[in-house]
N, C-alpha and C positions, 0 to 999 in steps of 0.2 A: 504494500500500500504506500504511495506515495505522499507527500507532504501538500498542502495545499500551497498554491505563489501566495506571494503579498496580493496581487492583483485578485485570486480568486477569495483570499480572503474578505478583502476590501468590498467586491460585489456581495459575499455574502454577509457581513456586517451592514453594507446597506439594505440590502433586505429584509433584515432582521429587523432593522431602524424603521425601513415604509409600512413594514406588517404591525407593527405594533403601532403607530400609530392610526392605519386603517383600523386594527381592533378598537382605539380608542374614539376614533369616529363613529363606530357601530354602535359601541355603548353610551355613546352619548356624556361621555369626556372630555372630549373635544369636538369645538364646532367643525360642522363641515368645510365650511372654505376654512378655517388654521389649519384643518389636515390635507387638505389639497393644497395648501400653499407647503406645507411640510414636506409631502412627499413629491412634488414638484420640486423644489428646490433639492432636495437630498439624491433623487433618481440618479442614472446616467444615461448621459444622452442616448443613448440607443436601447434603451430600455422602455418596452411598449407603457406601462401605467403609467409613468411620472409624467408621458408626452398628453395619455387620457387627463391626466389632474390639470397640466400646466391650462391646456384647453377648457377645463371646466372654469377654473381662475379667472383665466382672461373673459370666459361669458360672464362670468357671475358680476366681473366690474364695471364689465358694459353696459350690462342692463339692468339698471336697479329692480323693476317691476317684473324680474321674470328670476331674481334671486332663488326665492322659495322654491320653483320648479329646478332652478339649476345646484341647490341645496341635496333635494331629493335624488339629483342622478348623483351628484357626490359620493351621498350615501348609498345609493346603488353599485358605484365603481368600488366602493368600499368593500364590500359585499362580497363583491366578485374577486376582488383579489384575494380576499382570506378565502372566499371557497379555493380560487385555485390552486392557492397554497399550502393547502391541509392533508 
C-alpha cells in the first residue's frame, strides 16, 4: 500500500472540509449561502460542487427576490453531495 502525495492529501482534507460543512447546511447550522460561499471558496477549481455553489452564490446576489428559491437549491446541492459521499 502506498503513501498518499501531499496533493492527494490536500484534495482529501478539502473534502472532508466541503462535506462537513454541506452537513452543516442540512442541519441547519449554517445558512445556506455561508455554506455555499464556504465550499465555493475552499473547492478546487476543477472540482464539479464548488463550481454548482460558486453559481448558486453568484444567483442568490443577483437577485434579491428569488433568494428563498435559490436558498432551497443550496440546500438541495447540499443534499446531494453528502448523498454522494456516503
Amino acid at each position: 500500500m502506498r503513501d498518499a502525495t501531499p496533493d492527494e492529501t490536500g484534495t482529501a482534507d478539502q473534502l472532508k472540509l466541503v462535506r462537513s460543512w454541506a452537513r452543516e447546511v442540512v442541519t441547519g447550522r449554517l445558512s445556506p449561502i455561508d455554506g455555499a460561499r464556504r465550499i465555493a471558496g475552499e473547492g478546487g477549481s476543477d472540482e464539479e460542487e464548488p463550481a454548482v455553489f460558486e453559481q448558486l452564490v453568484r444567483e442568490w446576489e443577483a437577485d434579491e427576490a428569488g433568494r428563498e428559491e435559490c436558498e432551497r437549491r443550496i440546500l438541495d446541492e447540499a443534499s446531494l453531495l453528502l448523498a454522494d459521499t456516503a
